[in-house]
Structures are given as structure tokens and as C-alpha cells.
VEXDREN-2710 file (C-alpha; in Angstrom, 1 decimal):
% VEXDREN-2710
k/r/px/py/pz
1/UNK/0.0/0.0/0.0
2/UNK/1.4/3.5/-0.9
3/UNK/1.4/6.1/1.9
4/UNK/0.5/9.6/1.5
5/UNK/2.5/12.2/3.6
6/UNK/0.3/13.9/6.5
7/UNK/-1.0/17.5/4.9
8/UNK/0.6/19.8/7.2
9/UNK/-0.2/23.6/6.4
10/UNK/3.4/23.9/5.8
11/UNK/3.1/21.3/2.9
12/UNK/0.0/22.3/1.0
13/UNK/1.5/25.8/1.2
14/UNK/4.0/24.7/-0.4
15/UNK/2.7/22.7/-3.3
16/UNK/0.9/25.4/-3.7
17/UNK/3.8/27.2/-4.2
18/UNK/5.2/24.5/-6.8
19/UNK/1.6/25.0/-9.0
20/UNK/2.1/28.9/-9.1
21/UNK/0.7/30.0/-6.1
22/UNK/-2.5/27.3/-5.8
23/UNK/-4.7/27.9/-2.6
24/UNK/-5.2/24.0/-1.5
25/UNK/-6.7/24.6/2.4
26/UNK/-10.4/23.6/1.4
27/UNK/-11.6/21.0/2.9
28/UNK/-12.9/19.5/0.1
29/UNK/-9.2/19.9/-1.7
30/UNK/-7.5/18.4/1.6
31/UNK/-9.8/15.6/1.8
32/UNK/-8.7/14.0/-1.5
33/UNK/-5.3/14.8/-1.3
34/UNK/-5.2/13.0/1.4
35/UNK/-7.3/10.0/0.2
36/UNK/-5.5/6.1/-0.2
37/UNK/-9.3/5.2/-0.5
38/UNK/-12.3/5.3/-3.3
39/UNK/-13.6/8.6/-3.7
40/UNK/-15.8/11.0/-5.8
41/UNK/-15.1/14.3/-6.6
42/UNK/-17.2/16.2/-8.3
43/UNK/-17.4/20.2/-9.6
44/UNK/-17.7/22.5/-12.3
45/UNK/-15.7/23.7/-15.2
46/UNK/-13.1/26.5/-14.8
47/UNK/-12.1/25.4/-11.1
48/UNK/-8.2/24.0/-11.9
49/UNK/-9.0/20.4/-11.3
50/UNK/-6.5/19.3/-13.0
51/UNK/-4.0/21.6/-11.0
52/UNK/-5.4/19.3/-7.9
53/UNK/-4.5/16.5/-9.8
54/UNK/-1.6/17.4/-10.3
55/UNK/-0.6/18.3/-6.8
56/UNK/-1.9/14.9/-5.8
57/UNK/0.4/13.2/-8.1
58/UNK/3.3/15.9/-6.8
59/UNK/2.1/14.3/-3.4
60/UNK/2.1/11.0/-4.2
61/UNK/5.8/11.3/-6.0
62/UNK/7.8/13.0/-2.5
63/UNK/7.2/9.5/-0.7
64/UNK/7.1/7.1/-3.7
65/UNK/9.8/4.6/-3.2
66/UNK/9.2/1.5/-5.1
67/UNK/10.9/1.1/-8.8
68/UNK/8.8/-2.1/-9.4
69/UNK/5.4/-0.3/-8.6
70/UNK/4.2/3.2/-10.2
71/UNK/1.2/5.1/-10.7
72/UNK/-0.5/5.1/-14.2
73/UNK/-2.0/8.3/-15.1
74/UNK/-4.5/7.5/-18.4
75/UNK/-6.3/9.8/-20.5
76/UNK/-8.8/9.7/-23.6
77/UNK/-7.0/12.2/-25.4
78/UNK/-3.5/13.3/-26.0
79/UNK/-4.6/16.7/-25.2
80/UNK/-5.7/15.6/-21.8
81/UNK/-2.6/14.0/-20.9
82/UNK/-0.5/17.0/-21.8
83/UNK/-2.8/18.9/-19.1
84/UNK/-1.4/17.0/-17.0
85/UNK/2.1/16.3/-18.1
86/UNK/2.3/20.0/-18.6
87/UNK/2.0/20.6/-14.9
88/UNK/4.6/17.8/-13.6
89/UNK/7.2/17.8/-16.4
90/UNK/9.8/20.8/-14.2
91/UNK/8.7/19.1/-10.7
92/UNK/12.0/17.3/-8.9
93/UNK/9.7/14.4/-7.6
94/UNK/6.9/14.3/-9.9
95/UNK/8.4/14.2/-13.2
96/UNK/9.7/10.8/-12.6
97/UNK/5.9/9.7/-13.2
98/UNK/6.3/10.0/-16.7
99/UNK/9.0/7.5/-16.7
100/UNK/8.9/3.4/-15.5
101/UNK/7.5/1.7/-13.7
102/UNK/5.0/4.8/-14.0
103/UNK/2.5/5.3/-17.2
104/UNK/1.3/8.3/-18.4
105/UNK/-0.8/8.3/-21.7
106/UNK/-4.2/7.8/-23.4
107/UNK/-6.3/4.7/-23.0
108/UNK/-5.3/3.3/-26.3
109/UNK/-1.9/3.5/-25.5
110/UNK/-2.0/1.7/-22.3
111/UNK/-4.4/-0.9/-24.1
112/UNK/-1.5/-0.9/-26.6
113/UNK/1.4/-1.3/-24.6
114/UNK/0.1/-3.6/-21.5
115/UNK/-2.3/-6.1/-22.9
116/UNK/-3.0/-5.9/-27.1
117/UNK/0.8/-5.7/-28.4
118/UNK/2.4/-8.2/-26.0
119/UNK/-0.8/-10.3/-26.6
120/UNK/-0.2/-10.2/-30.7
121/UNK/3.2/-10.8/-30.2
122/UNK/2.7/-14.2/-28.6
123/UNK/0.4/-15.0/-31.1
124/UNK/3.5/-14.4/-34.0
125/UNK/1.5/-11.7/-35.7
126/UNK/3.2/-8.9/-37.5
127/UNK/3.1/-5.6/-36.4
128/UNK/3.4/-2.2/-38.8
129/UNK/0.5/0.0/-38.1
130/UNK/-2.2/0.9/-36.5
131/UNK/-4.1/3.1/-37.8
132/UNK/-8.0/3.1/-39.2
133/UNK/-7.3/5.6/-42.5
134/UNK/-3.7/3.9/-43.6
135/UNK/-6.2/0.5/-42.9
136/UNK/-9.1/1.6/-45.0
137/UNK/-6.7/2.6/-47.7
138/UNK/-5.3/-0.5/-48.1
139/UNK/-7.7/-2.8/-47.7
140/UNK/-9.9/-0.6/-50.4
141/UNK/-7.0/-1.3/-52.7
142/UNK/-6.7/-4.7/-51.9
143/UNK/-10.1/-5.8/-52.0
144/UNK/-10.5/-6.5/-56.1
145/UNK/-7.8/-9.2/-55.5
146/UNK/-10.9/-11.0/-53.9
147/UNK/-13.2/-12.2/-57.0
148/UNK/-16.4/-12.3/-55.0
149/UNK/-15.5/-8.9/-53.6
150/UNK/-15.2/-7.8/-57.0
151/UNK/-18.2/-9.0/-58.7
152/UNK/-20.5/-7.4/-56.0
153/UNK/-19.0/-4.2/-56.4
154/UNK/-19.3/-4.4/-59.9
155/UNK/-22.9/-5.6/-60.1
156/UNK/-25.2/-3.5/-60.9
157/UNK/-28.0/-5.6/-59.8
158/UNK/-27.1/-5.5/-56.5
159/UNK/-25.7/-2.0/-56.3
160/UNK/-23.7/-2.6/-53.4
161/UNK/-20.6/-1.3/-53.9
162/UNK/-20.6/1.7/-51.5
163/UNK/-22.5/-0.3/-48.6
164/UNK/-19.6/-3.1/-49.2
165/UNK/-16.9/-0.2/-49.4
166/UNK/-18.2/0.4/-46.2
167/UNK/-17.8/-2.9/-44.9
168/UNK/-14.4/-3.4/-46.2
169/UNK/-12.8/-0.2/-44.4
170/UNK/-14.0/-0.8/-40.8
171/UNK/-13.2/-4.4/-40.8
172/UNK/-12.7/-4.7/-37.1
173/UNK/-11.2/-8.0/-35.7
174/UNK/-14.2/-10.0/-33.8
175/UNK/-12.7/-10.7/-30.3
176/UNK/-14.2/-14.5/-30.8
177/UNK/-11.4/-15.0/-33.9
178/UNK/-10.5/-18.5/-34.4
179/UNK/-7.7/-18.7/-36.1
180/UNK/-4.6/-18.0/-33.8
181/UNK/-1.9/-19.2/-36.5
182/UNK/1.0/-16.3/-36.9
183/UNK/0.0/-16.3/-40.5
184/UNK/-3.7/-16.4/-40.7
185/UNK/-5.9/-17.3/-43.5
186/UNK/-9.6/-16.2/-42.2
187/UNK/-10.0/-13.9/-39.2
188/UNK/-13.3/-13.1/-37.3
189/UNK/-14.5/-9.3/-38.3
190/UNK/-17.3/-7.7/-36.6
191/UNK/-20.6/-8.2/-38.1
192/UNK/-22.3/-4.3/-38.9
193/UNK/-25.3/-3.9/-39.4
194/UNK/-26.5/-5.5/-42.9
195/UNK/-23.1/-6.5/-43.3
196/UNK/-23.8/-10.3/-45.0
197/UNK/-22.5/-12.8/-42.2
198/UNK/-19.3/-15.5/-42.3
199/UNK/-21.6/-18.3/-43.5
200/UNK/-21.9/-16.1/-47.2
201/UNK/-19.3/-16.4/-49.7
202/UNK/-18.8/-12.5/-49.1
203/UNK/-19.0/-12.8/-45.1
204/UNK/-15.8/-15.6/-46.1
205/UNK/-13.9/-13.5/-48.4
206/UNK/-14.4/-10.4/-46.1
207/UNK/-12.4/-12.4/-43.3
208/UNK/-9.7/-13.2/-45.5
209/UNK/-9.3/-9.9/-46.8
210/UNK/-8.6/-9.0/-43.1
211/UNK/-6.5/-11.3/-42.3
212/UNK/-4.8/-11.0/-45.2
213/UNK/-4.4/-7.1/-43.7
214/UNK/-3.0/-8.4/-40.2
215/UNK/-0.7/-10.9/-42.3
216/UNK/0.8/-7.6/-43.5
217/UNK/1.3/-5.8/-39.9
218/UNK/-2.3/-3.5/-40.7
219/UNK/-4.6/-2.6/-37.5
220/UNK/-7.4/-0.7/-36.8
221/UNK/-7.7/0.8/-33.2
222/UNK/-10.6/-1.3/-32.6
223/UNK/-8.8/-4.5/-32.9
224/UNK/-6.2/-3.4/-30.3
225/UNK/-9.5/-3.6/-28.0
226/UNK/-10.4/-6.7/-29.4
227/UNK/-7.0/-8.1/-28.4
228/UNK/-6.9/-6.6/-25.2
229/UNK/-10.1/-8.6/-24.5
230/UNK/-8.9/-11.6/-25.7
231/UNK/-5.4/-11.3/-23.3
232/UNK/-7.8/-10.7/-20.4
233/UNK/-9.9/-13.6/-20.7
234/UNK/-7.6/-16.2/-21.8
235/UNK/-5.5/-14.5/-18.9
236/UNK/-7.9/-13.9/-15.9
237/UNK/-4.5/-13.3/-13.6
238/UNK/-3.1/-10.3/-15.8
239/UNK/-5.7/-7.7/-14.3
240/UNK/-4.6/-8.3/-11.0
241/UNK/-0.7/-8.1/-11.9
242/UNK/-1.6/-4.9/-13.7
243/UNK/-3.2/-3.8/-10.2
244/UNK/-0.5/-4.5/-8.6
245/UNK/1.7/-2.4/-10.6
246/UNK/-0.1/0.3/-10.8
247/UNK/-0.7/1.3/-7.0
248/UNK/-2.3/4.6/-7.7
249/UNK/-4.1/4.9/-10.8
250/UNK/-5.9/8.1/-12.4
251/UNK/-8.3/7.3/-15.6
252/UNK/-9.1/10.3/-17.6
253/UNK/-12.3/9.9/-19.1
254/UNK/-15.0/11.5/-21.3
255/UNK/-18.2/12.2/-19.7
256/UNK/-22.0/12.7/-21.2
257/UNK/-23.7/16.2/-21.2
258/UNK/-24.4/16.9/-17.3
259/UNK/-26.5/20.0/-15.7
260/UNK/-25.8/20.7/-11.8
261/UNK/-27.8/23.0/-10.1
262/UNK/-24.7/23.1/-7.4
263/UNK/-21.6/25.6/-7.2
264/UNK/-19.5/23.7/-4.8
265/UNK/-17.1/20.8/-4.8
266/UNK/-18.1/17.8/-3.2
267/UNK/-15.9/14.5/-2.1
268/UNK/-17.6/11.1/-1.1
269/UNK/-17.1/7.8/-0.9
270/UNK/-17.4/5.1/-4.2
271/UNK/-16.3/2.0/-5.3
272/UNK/-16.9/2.7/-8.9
273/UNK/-13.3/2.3/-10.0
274/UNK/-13.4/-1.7/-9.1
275/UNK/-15.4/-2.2/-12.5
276/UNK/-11.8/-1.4/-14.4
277/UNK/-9.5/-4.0/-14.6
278/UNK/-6.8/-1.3/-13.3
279/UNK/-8.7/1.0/-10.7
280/UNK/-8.1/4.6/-10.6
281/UNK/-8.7/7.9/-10.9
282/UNK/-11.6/8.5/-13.3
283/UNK/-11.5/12.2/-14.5
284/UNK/-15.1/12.7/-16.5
285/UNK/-15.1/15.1/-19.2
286/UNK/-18.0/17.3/-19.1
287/UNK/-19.9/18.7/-22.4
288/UNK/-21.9/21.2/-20.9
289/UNK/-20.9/24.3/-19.1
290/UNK/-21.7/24.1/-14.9
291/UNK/-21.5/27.6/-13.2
292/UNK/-19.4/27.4/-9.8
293/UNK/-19.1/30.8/-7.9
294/UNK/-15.6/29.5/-5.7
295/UNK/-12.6/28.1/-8.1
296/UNK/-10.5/25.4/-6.3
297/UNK/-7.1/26.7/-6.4
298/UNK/-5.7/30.1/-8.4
299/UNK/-7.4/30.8/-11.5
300/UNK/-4.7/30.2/-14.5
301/UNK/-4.1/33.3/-16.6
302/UNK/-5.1/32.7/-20.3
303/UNK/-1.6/32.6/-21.4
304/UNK/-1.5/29.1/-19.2
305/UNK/-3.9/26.4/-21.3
306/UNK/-2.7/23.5/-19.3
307/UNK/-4.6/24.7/-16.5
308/UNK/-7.7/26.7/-18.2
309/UNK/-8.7/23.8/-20.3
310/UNK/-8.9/21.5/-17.0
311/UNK/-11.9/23.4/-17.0
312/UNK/-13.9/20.8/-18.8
313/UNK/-12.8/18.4/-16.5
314/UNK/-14.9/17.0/-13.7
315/UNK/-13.2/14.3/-11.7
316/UNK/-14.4/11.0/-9.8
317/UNK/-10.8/9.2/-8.1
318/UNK/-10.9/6.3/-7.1
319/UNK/-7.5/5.5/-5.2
320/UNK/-7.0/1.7/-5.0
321/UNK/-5.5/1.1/-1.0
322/UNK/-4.7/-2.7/-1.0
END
């Protein structure tokens, strides 16, 4: 279990200090940065969020002393986790977090580098891209190779080309493939809607085309997931290795429209985060603007993004303690 330093006055003056003069003595700030527990924290747009993040992590890093064990900071965009990075990168402690045993990057990326790429190594598969344009590309250049491809594209009976055009760039890798060979011949793709199934002489020449496109080191993000999935449940021990890792673990995530009626930040209990396979802090991107009379921490001048754009940021942590 990690251990969090005791919040004297003396210290949260003094990472406020280190985030450009931050105001942390709320009780509502000091309450989750002093958390090793599940927790929600809630509050509206424009109130530096991401600056308390950031001092949690500056926290966290004065008394981290493991080099087998780090935190994983994980984001759904790039922009998100450059919020963040922003803010730690010129800190003596903290900026070791964006180096092993600790993670810093977006979901796909962690997806990518923990479960999907070690995963499709074992299998033999080649690796090259992944990408979904650079797939569709390809795989619309390829296709006529594939005679029954062809003729339905070509029929003008049928006039299917565009809706099998369709098909044929978002061939995503069905999680349920069979064929783990490292040179495949048919692989599983997901089935869209209308898209004529595996038991057709299309559905067939569809799952050759694609693995015909892993053969050559192609990917779309969506199999990375599909992989993923597949390293977890032929695996059921990995998620509780990658817990173990990763003792304190903040997940930056998009959130749906939300209205609040409230102007105050708020921190309560939750176990929310034990539905991840890693559990964490989930930061919820927020869509619609809140109004909040009190900002947590100093206002960032405009010429500081980093910090104004945490705005759309509404967090729910959820610090694993075991």
C-alpha cells in the first residue's frame, strides 16, 4: 500500500507554491489529497481540477519509493494528458511519473502497450500500423484481388458497392477469432449492421481480406481492444498483476452532457473504479458548461492552457488502497 505524507499547512503551502501559487486549504481539496481510498469528486468547469490532480500526483511522487510499482496516469485524449504532463514535467519528484514503472498516456496507449501488443506478439502476428485511414486505404486497394469482392462491387443488380466499401474499411477483428496461426488465413471481423455474415461467400472473403491485412502488420484501433479482450480472458491473472503495478491509478475519461444546479465541490465515498480491470482515478469530461461561484485553487491566466482547459474536466478518483 502506498502512503500519503500527512498535509501539514506547511506542505499544501508549499505545493501550492510549486503550482504557481495554488490555494489547496479547502476542505474538500485536503480531503482528496489525502485520500488512499475510493472517492468522488465532483465540480464545475473552470475550477483547476487538473491543477489538484496534479498536486496529488506531486504528493504522491515526494514518498514514492518502489521502482517495481508506479502510478499510471491515463487519458482519452493526447490533449488531456498534456494537461497533466504539462504541470509535472519541471517538478523534482513528480516528473519521474512520466517514466517506468510509471505510465502516463491515453487509454489506447495503455491498451497498446500492457495487454493488445504483448498479446499479438505471442500470437507471431506482425506488427506495422495501426491506424483506421492507412487501414481503409489498403484494404480498399486490396479488396478486387478478392473475385467475389469484385463481382459485388461491380454488379449493378445488386448495387452494393458503396455499402460493401463500407464494410471493407472498418473491418474490425471480432474478439471471438479463431484462427490464432501467426499467418492467418480467415480472421473473425465484426458483423455491422447488414453486413452479410461469415456463412456467405462474401462474409468468407471479407475475413480473408482482413486477415490478409493483419498478415501484413495493418490494425485498426478497434482491434487493439479486441486483443486486449482476448489477453484478459484467456489471462484472468493479468488484471490483478496490472493492479498490482499500478498502486495509484488516475483514468481520464469523457463524460455525457451533465446540468448541476450546485456551485461547490463535493468528495464522497465510491467504489466505482473496481469495475476497471486497473482501478483509478476516473476524470469525466464534461460537455456542458456548470457555473461554480468558488474556483479550487488560483485561477490560470489565459496565457496558461494547461490549467484553463482543465476546466472541462470534472473528476471522480478512485485510489485503490490494497
Amino acid at each position: 500500500m502506498f502512503e500519503i505524507l500527512p498535509l501539514t499547512p506547511e506542505l499544501l503551502a508549499e505545493l501550492g507554491d510549486e503550482l504557481g501559487g495554488c490555494d489547496f486549504s479547502d476542505p474538500s481539496q485536503t480531503d482528496f489529497l489525502a485520500k488512499a481510498t475510493p472517492c468522488d469528486v465532483q465540480a464545475a468547469p473552470g475550477n483547476g481540477k487538473t491543477t489538484l490532480l496534479a498536486a496529488k500526483l506531486m504528493l504522491l511522487s515526494r514518498n514514492w519509493l518502489t521502482r517495481r510499482r508506479g502510478v499510471c496516469v491515463i487519458s482519452h485524449t493526447n490533449a488531456a494528458r498534456t494537461e497533466v504532463e504539462d504541470l509535472i514535467a519541471r517538478h523534482p519528484t513528480a516528473a519521474r511519473l512520466m517514466s517506468y514503472p510509471h505510465f502516463t498516456g491515453t487509454v489506447t496507449a495503455f491498451i497498446n502497450q500492457y495487454l493488445a501488443l504483448p498479446y499479438l506478439r505471442g500470437l507471431g502476428w506482425s506488427f506495422r500500423q495501426i491506424d483506421d485511414d492507412a487501414f481503409a486505404a489498403e484494404a480498399l486497394r486490396r479488396y478486387p484481388g478478392w473475385g467475389v469482392l469484385d463481382s459485388l462491387a461491380k454488379s449493378k443488380k445488386l448495387k452494393l458497392k458503396r455499402k460493401l466499401e463500407e464494410w471493407i474499411a472498418s473491418l474490425d477483428l471480432e474478439p471471438s477469432f479463431a484462427d490464432t496461426r501467426a499467418e492467418p488465413q480467415a480472421l473473425a471481423v465484426r458483423c455491422r449492421k447488414g453486413q452479410w455474415g461469415a456463412h456467405t461467400d462474401c462474409g468468407k472473403a471479407l475475413e480473408s481480406l482482413k486477415a490478409s491485412m493483419v498478415r501484413s502488420g495493418l490494425y485498426r484501433y478497434a482491434d487493439m481492444t479486441a486483443l486486449a479482450w482476448r489477453a484478459l480472458r484467456e489471462n484472468p491473472a493479468l488484471a490483478d498483476r496490472l493492479r498490482d503495478r499500478s498502486r495509484s491509478s488516475f483514468l481520464m475519461k469523457r463524460r455525457i452532457p451533465m446540468a448541476t444546479n450546485s456551485g461547490c465541490w463535493s468528495t464522497s465515498s465510491s467504489k466505482k473504479g473496481r469495475r476497471f480491470s486497473v482501478s483509478g482515478i476516473v476524470i469525466k469530461r464534461s460537455m456542458k458548461t456548470m457555473q461554480q461561484p468558488r474556483p479550487i485553487g488560483r485561477q490560470a491566466p489565459a496565457a496558461s492552457p494547461s490549467i484553463r482547459a482543465a476546466g472541462s474536466v470534472a473528476i471522480l478518483p478512485v485510489l485503490r488502497a490494497g
